[in-house]
Each structure stands twice: as C-alpha cells, then as structure tokens.
N, C-alpha and C positions, 0 to 999 in steps of 0.2 A: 287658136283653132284655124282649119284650114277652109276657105270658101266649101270646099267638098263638105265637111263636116258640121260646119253651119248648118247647109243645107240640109244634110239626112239627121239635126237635130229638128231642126225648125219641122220636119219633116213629120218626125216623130209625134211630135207634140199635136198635128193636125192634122193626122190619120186617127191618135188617139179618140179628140174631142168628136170628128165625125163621119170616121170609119174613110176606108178607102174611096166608096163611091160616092159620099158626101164631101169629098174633098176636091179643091180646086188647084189648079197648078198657080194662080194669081195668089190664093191664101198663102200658099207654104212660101212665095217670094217674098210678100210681105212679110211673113213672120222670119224667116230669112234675114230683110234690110236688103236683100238684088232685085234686079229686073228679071221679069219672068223669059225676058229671051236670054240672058245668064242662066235661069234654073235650066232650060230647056237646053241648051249648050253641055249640063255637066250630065243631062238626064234623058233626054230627048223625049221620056213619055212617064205618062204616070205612075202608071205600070211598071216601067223600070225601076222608076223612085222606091214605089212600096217594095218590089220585090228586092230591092238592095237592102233597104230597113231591116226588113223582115233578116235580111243570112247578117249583116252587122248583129243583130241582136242575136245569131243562134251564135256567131262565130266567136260570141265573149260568151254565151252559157254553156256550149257542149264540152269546151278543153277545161272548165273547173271541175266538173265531173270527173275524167282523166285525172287530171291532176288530184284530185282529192284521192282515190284509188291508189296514184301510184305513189303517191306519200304514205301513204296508211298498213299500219301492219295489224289492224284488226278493227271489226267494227266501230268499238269505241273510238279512235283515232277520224276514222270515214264520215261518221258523223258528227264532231267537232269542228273537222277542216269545212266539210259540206257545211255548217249550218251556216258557220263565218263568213264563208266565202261570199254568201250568196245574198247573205246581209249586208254586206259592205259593195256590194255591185250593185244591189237594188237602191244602196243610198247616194251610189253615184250616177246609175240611171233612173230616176225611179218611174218611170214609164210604163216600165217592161211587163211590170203584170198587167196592166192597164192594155196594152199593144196586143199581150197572148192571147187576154180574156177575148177581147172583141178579133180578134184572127180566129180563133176557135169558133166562136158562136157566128162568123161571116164565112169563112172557109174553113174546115176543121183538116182540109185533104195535107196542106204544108206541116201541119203539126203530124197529124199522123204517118206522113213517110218518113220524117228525122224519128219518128218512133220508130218506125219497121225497117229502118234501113239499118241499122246496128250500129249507128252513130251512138249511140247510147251502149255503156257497156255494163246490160243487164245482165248478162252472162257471172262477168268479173265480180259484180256486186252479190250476187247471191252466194258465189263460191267463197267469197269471203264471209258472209252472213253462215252459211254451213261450217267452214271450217270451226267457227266461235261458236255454232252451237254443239258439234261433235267434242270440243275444249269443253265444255258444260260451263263457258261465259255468258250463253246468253238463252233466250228462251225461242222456240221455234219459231218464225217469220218470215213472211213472204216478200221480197225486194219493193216489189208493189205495194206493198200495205205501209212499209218502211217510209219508202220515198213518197207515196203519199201524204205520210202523218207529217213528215217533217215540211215540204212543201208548205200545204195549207197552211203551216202555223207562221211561216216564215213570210207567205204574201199574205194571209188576211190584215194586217195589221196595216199593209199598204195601200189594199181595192176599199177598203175604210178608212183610213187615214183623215179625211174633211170629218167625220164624226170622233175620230177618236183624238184629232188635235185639239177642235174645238171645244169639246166636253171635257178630257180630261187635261189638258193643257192649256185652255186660251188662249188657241191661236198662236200659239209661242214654236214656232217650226225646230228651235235650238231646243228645247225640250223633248219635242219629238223625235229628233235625232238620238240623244241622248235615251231614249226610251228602246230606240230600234239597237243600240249597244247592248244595254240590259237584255234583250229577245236575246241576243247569242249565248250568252249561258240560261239564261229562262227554259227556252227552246231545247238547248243540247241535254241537260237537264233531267228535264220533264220525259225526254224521248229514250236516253239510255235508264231512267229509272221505270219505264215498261217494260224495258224487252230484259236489264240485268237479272242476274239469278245473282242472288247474294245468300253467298254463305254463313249460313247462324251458328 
C-alpha cells in the first residue's frame, strides 16, 4: 500500500469510530504510523481528508452497479452479479456500511445528491425490471423496493456483525467470512424467489 492509502484507510477507520467532528488529524496519524505534518502534506485539512474517503468509497460502489447492468440480460442475472459484487467489497472494505450509516445520520446532503444526480441508473434498472415483467418472468416491482430488499439483507449482517460473530460463531472472524459467502446465494435466493412467477 501506498503512504496515500495508508492514510485514507487509517482514515477510514477513525471517522468510523467518532464521526468526522470527533476526529483528530493526530488520531488518524497515529493509526496511520506518520507524523501528523506528513498527514497534513498528503491532506492539508480534514475536511479534505473525509471528503476524499467519502468519493474513494462511492468511486468503488457506483461502477458495480454499472457494471452489474451492463453484464446482465435480465433481472435474474442483475441481481445475482449485484448481490456478489457487493458482498465481496464489503469483505474487502468492511467499513463501508459503518462509514454510510453515520454520513447519513451526520450529513445526509452527499448521499442524497449521488442519489439525485443520476449517478445511479434508476432509469436502466426499472427498464429492465418492466421488460421481465411484460416477458411474465417476474411479478410487478418497484427498483426502489427491489434495491432496498436486497441492500438491507446484504449490510445487516455487517452493522451487526460484533453480535452475530460472537453469538453465533465465537468470535471466530474465518467463520464469519465463510457465513458472508453462504449470504450470496441465501440472499440471491430468498429475493428472486419473491418477485419469480413460476410456472405450475
């Protein structure tokens, strides 16, 4: 890893624990390992810092979306890649719900303009949702209700994780990984067995 990336991990992790304005530019050096006139060299404020965090983490979730779409030739496909995808980045950040929750509940304004700017393609996703329901594949549904279900199912299991390792694993983090694999078909599942129409 690169000094730069050090830093907006160490970064990460201690905006997490105490939010932006409980954060100190000496904490995140330390957790770091540089001198805080090194952080202040790659970042010059703190403000910088978080606001880098913050598009680092949209700049790996908005193009899986994309990408899930333009691989996909029908819902079933969209939500298979999507549930994957987004399971195997949360095991390689796992932060990230941790980082939205508290962005949302401290400024909710940066979530909601990558929502309203069409960075997101709600458009694409419904059109493909219609097309599979006019094919009579699937049952009528709204993008929104879609990508909500699938969402929540795919980060509770990580804004929980301290309860759910320790209870039903002991503490055992390799089990719990192994747990967040099984999610991807669980998950995929569970969600195309609501909305399929199955022919008797």
């Amino acid at each position: 890893m690169t000094t730069e990336e050090i830093i907006l991990q160490a970064a990460s992790k201690i905006f997490i624990l105490k939010g932006m304005e409980g954060s100190r530019m000496q904490e995140i050096a330390d957790e770091a390992g540089i001198n805080k006139a090194l952080l202040h060299y790659y970042f010059r404020s703190k403000e910088n810092l978080f606001d880098r965090v913050f598009m680092e983490i949209k700049n790996r979730l908005i193009p899986k979306v994309h990408l899930s779409i333009e691989k996909s030739d029908g819902i079933r496909a969209f939500v298979t890649m999507f549930i994957s995808e987004y399971i195997d980045l949360i095991k390689e950040i796992p932060y990230l719900p941790q980082f939205f929750i508290h962005e949302i509940n401290r400024d909710p304004s940066k979530i909601i303009k990558i929502l309203q700017s069409g960075e997101l393609p709600f458009t694409k996703m419904q059109s493909m949702i219609d097309a599979d329901i006019s094919a009579g594949k699937i049952k009528p549904i709204k993008i929104e209700h879609l990508m909500v279900n699938m969402v929540s199912m795919i980060l509770f299991p990580i804004v929980a994780r301290p309860i759910i390792e320790s209870i039903l694993f002991g503490n055992d983090p390799q089990q719990f990984s192994l747990f967040l694999d099984e999610r991807k078909s669980v998950v995929t599942d569970f969600v195309l067995q609501a909305i399929e129409i199955k022919n008797i």
